[in-house]
C-alpha positions, 0 to 999 in steps of 0.5 A: 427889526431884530429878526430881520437883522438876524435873518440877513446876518445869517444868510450873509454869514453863510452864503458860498464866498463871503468869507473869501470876499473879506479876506480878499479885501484884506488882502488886495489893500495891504497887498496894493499900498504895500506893491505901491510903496516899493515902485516911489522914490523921495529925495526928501520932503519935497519929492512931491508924494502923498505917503497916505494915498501910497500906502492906501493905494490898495484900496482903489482895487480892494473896492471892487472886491466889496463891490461884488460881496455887496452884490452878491448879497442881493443877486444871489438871492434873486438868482436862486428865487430865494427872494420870495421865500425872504419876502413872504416871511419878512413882508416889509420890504424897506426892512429887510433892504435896511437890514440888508445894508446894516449886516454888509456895512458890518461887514465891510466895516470890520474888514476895513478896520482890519485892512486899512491900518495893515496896509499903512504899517506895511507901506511904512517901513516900505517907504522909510527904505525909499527915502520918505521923512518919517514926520510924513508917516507918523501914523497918531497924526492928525491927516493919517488918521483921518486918511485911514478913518476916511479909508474905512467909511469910503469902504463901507459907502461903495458897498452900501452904493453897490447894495443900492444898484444890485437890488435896482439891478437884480442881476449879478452881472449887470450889478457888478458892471454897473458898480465898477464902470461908476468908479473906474470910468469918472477917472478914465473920462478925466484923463480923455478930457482936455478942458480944465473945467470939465475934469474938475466938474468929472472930478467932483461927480466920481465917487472914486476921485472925489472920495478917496480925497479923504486919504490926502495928507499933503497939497489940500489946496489943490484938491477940489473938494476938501478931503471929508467933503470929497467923502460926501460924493460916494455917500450921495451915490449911496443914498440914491442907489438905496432910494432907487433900489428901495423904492423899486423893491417895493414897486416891483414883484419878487 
C-alpha cells in the first residue's frame, strides 16, 4: 500500500493546480465568514443569530473549491490517458482508488485545519464591533469546537463524496456538475417547497444542509438532525459514491 500512497501523493503533489485549489479554500472560507460577519447586526444575545455558522459561512463556498481538486484527482488522469499507465503498474484497483482517497483527505485536511480556525479569528473581532456578546464567541467552548472540528470532517467528507463521483464519472465536467448541483440543489429544492414535510425530508437528505448542522451553536432543538448526526448525511454520500465509483473502476476498462 506504500507505494500506492506514494505514487498518488506524487501525482497530486505536482498536478498543474493543486497548490492553488488549497490555497484558494484557505482563502474562500476566511474570506466568506469574514464578508458575512461585516453584513449582521446583534442588538445583544437574543438577536437570533448562530455567530459559528457566521463565521464559517465560508465554508458553503470553499466546498466547491474542494470539490474540483477532488475531481481533478481523478478526471485529470482519465483526460490525459494516464490511467492506464497507473493501472498497469498498480493493478489493484481498490488500492489505488483508496490511496487516492487517503492523499486528498490529507489534503483537504490540512487545508481545513488551516482554513477553519482563520475564518473564526477574522469573523470575531468582525462580530464583537456588530454587537455579537462575546460569551457567544469564545472560541475553547465546547459548540465552537465542535463547529470548527466538524467544519473540517465536513470538508474532508465533500472531497472524498466528489472523489466517489468523478471516478464513477470519469469526466471532469460532468464530475464537477454532479458534485455542485448534489449540494446546491437540496437547499434550492427546500426553498420551492411549500410542504413542511417535504422540506424537512429535503433537509435531511442534502448533505449541505444536513452537514453543515454541525456549525450551529445556538437553537439545536430546532434542527432536524442533531449537529454530528447531521454530519453523518455527507459521509453516507461519501460512502456511496466510493462504493459506486470503486466498483465501477473495476468493472470497467482504463
Amino acid at each position: 500500500m506504500r507505494a500506492y500512497l506514494h505514487a498518488e501523493w506524487t501525482k497530486l503533489r505536482t498536478a498543474p493546480g493543486t497548490g492553488w485549489l488549497l490555497a484558494t479554500v484557505i482563502v474562500l472560507t476566511v474570506a466568506g465568514g469574514a464578508a458575512a460577519s461585516a453584513v449582521v447586526t446583534c442588538g445583544g444575545r437574543g438577536c437570533g443569530y448562530d455567530p459559528a455558522r457566521i463565521g464559517l459561512f465560508g465554508v458553503q463556498i470553499s466546498q466547491a473549491a474542494v470539490a474540483v481538486l477532488a475531481v481533478q484527482a481523478v478526471s485529470g488522469e482519465y483526460g490525459s490517458g494516464m490511467i492506464r499507465l497507473t493501472l498497469a503498474a498498480m493493478p489493484h484497483r481498490a488500492r489505488v482508488l483508496a490511496a487516492k482517497a487517503i492523499v486528498l483527505a490529507g489534503l483537504t485536511l490540512a487545508a481545513g485545519i488551516a482554513a477553519v480556525p482563520a475564518a473564526l479569528l477574522v469573523a470575531r473581532p468582525v462580530l464583537l464591533a456588530r454587537g455579537f456578546p462575546p460569551g457567544l464567541l469564545d472560541l475553547t467552548g465546547g459548540p465552537m469546537l465542535r463547529a470548527a472540528c466538524g467544519s473540517v470532517s465536513y470538508l474532508v467528507l465533500i472531497a472524498l463524496f466528489a472523489l466517489g463521483v468523478a471516478t464513477a464519472v470519469r469526466d471532469s465536467g460532468a464530475g464537477i456538475a454532479t458534485v455542485l448541483g448534489t449540494l446546491y440543489l437540496f437547499p434550492a429544492l427546500i426553498l420551492m417547497v411549500a410542504d413542511g414535510d417535504w422540506q424537512r425530508l429535503l433537509w435531511q437528505l442534502s448533505p449541505m444542509n444536513a452537514g453543515l448542522a454541525v456549525q450551529a451553536t445556538t437553537g439545536l432543538s430546532a434542527l432536524p438532525l442533531a449537529p454530528w448526526a447531521g454530519l453523518g448525511v455527507p459521509a453516507a454520500w461519501a460512502a456511496a459514491a466510493l462504493l459506486g465509483g470503486g466498483l465501477l473502476l473495476r468493472a470497467r476498462d482504463a
